[in-house]
C-alpha positions as CSV (number, residue, x, y, z in Angstrom):
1,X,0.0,0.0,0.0
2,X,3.2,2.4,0.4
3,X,4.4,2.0,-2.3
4,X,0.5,2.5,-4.3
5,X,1.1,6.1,-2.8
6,X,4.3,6.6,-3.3
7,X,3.7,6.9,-6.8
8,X,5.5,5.0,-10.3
9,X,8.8,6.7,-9.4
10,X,9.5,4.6,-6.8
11,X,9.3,1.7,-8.9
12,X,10.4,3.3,-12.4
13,X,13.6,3.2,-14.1
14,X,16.3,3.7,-11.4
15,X,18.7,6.4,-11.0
16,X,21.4,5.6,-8.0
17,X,19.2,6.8,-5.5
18,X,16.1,4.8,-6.0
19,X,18.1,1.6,-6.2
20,X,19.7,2.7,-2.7
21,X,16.5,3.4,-1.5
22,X,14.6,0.1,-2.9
23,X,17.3,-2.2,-1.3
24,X,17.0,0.2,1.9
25,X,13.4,-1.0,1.9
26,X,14.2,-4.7,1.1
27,X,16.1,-4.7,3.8
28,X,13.8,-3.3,6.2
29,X,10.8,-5.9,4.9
30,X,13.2,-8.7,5.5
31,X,14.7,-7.8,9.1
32,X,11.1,-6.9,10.6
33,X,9.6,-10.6,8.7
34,X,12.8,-12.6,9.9
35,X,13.2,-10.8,13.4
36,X,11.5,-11.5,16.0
37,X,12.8,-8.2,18.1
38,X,11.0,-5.5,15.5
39,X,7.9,-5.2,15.8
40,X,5.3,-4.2,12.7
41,X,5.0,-0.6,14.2
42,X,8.9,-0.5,13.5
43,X,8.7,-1.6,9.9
44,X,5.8,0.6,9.4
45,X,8.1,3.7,10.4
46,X,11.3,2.7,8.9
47,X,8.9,2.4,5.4
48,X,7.7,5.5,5.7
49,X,10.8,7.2,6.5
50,X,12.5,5.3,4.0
51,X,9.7,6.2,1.3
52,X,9.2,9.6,2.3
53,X,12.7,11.0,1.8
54,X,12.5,9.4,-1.2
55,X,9.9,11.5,-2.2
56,X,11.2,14.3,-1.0
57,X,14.3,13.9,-2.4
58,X,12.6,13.3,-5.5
59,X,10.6,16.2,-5.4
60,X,13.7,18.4,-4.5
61,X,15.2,17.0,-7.7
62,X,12.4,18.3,-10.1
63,X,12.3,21.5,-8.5
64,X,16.2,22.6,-8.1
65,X,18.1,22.2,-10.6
66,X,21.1,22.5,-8.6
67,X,20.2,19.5,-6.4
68,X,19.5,17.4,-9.7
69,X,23.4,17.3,-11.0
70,X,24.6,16.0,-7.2
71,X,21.1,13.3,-7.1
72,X,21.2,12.0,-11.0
73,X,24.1,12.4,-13.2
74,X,24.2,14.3,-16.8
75,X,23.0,12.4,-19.5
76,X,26.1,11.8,-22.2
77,X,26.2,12.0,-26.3
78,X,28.0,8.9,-26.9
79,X,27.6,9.2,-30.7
80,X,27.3,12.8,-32.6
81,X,26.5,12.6,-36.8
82,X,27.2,9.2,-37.0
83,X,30.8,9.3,-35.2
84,X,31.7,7.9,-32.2
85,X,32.6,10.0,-29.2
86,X,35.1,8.1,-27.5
87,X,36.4,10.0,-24.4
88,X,32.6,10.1,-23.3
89,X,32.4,6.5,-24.5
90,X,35.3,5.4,-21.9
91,X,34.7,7.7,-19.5
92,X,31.2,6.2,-18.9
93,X,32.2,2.5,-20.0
94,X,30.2,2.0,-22.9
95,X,31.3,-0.2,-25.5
96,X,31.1,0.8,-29.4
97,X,29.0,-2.9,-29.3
98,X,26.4,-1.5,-27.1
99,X,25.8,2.1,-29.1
100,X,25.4,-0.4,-32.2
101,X,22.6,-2.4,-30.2
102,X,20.4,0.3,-29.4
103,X,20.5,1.7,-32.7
104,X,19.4,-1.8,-34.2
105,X,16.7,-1.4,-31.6
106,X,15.8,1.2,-33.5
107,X,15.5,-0.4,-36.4
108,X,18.0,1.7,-38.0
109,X,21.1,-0.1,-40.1
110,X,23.3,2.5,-40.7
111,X,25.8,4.1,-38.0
112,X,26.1,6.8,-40.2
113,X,22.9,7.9,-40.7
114,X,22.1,8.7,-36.6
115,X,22.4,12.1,-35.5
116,X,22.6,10.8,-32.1
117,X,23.3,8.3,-29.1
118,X,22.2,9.7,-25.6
119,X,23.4,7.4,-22.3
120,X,20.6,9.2,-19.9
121,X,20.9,9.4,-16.2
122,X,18.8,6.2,-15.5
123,X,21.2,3.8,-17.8
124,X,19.2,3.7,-20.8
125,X,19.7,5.0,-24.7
126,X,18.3,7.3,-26.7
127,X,18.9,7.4,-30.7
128,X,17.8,10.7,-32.1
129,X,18.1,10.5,-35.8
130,X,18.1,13.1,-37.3
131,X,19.4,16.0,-35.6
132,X,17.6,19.7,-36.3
133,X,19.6,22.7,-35.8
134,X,18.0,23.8,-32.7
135,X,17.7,20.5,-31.2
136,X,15.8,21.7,-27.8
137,X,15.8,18.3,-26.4
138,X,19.8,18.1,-26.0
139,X,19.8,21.4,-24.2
140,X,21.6,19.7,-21.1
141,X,23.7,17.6,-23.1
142,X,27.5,18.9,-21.8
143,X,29.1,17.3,-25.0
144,X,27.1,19.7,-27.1
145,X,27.6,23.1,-24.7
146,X,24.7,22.1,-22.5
147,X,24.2,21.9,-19.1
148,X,21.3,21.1,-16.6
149,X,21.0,24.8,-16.5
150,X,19.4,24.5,-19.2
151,X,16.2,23.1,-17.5
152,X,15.6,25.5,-14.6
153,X,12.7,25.4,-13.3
154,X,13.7,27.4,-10.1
């Protein structure tokens, strides 16, 4: 029922934090079912301190911008015009052979014709393909002069 109200970003995609707090929780469930010292009243308040500074954490996140490059890191342009960018690539441990697999997700066959490769803050790719000249959406892509400032919303 906690996590019902807690809302889907509890359970979403993970950034660092969620995971910490979702094993946080696991934790919790597990001590107060295999202990016989905690009582439910315990588990109860380490869930809902556990769930609400996730929230609030979460909520601080989409409001301050600031807060949001400490909590979730950048996202990265691992591939730009169909080129490779390979410092971001190893700084962030990506393999050429992984770039190539989410563009064949994308049912596209040709490197060259992706504007393109994003690693976002929650692990996952996106392919852009073509890229406009005032491509809004990679505002707070560093790679291409952006930053998170780019999204205040303070």
């Amino acid at each position: 029922m906690l996590l019902r109200i807690a809302g889907p970003r509890t359970l979403a995609k993970w950034y660092a934090f969620d995971l910490i707090v979702t094993v946080a929780l696991g934790s919790t469930f597990a001590n107060s079912v295999l202990s016989g010292n905690i009582s439910v009243a315990q588990s109860l308040v380490g869930f809902v301190i556990l769930i609400g500074l996730q929230f609030i954490i979460a909520f601080a996140v989409a409001h301050w911008s600031q807060l949001r490059v400490i909590v979730n890191p950048q996202p990265t342009l691992l591939l730009h015009q169909g080129k490779f960018v390979h410092d971001a690539m190893r700084r962030q441990r990506v393999a050429e052979a992984d770039v190539r697999a989410a563009i064949r997700h994308q049912g596209v066959d040709r490197i060259e014709d992706v504007g393109a490769v994003v690693l976002e803050a929650d692990g996952t790719f996106s392919v852009i393909r073509q890229l406009g000249s005032d491509a809004t959406a990679l505002a707070d892509i560093p790679e291409l002069g952006g930053s998170n400032e780019a999204n205040r919303s303070d």
